[in-house]
N, C-alpha and C positions, 0 to 999 in steps of 0.2 A: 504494500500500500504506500502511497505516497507520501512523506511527510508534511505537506500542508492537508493531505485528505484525514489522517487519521484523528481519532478524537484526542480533544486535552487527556493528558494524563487523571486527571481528578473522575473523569468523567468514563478511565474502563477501570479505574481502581475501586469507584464507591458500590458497584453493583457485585464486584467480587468481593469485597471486603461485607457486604451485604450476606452473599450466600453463604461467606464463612463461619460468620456469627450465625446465621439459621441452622448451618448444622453442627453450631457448638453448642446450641443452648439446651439440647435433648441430653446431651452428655452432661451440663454440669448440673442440669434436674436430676440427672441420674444418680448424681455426688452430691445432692443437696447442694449445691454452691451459687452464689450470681456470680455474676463476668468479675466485678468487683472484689470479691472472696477469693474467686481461680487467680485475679492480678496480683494478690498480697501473697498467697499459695508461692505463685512463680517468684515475682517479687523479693522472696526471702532466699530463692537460691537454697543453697547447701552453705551460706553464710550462716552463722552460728547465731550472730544477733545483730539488730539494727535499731534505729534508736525509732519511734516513730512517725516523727518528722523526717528523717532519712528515707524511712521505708514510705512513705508519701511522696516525697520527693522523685524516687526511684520509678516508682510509678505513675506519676503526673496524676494523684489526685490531690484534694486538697484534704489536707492535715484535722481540720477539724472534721470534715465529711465522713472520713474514714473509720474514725472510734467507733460507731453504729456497727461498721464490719468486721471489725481486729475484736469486739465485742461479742460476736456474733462466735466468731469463728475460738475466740477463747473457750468461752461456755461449751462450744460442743469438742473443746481438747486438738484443735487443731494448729492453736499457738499457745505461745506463753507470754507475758509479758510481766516484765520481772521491774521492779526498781534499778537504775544505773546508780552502781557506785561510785560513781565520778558526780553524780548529778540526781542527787534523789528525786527533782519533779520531772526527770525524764525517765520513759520507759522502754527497756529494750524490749524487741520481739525476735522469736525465734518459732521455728517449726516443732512441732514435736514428734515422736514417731508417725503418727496417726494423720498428722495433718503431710508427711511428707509422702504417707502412702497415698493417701487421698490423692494428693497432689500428682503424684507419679500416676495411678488410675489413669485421672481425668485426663490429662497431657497425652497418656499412650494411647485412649479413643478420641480423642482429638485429631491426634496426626495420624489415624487412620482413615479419619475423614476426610484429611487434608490430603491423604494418597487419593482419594477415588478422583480428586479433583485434579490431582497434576498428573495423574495417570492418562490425562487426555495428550500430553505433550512426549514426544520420546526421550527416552533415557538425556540423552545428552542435550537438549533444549532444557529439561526440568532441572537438571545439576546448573544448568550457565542462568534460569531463570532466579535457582534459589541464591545460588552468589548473589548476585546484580541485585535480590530483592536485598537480601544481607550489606550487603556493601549502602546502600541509599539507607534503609533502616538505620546502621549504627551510625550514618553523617547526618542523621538528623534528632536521636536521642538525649543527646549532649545539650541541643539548644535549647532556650529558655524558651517557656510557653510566650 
């Protein structure tokens, strides 16, 4: 296709980024989780701890928003959130066994739903498409909202 013919970019990313979420959200029903809960999940990594505001941060949501879910996901044993001893009105969070299985679950039917979708593209277009999608991703993670 021609470079003046095809669409803006924003314009074939929001319809994919659209079906993406449609077949993620059956899976994190299935984990009890919202998108929100699965992004703190991811969010912690295999990092040991984080401080709140960090793990907000890491995430792009906002700090006060997120208590409702780090709240959520405490109660039902999937984090911890301990006092910092550097700074007792901050609190670190961390995974705990339960939340990291969960976590691990939801993520492993995730990217199986994410194959049925690149499985349309052959081998070697779907490895140069996930680079390229990887390379744009991490240049624009860093930047400030």
């Amino acid at each position: 296709m021609p470079e003046a013919k095809r669409p803006d970019l924003a314009a074939m990313m929001a319809p994919l980024a659209r079906a993406l979420t449609a077949a993620e959200l059956p899976v994190l029903e299935r984990h009890d989780l919202t998108m929100w809960g699965y992004a703190v999940l991811l969010g912690l990594g295999d990092q040991p701890v984080y401080t709140q505001a960090a793990l907000a941060k890491a995430i792009r949501a906002d700090k006060t928003r997120i208590i409702g879910v780090l709240d959520d996901l405490q109660q039902r044993g999937l984090i911890r959130r301990d006092p910092d001893p550097a700074d007792r009105r901050a609190r670190l969070v961390s995974l705990t066994p339960a939340g990291r299985t969960t976590r691990d679950r939801a993520q492993r039917e995730i990217r199986e739903q994410e194959e049925i979708l690149l499985a349309q593209l052959p081998a070697a277009d779907r490895r140069t498409f996930l680079r390229c999608l990887q390379t744009l991703w991490a240049s624009n993670t860093d930047r400030p909202d």
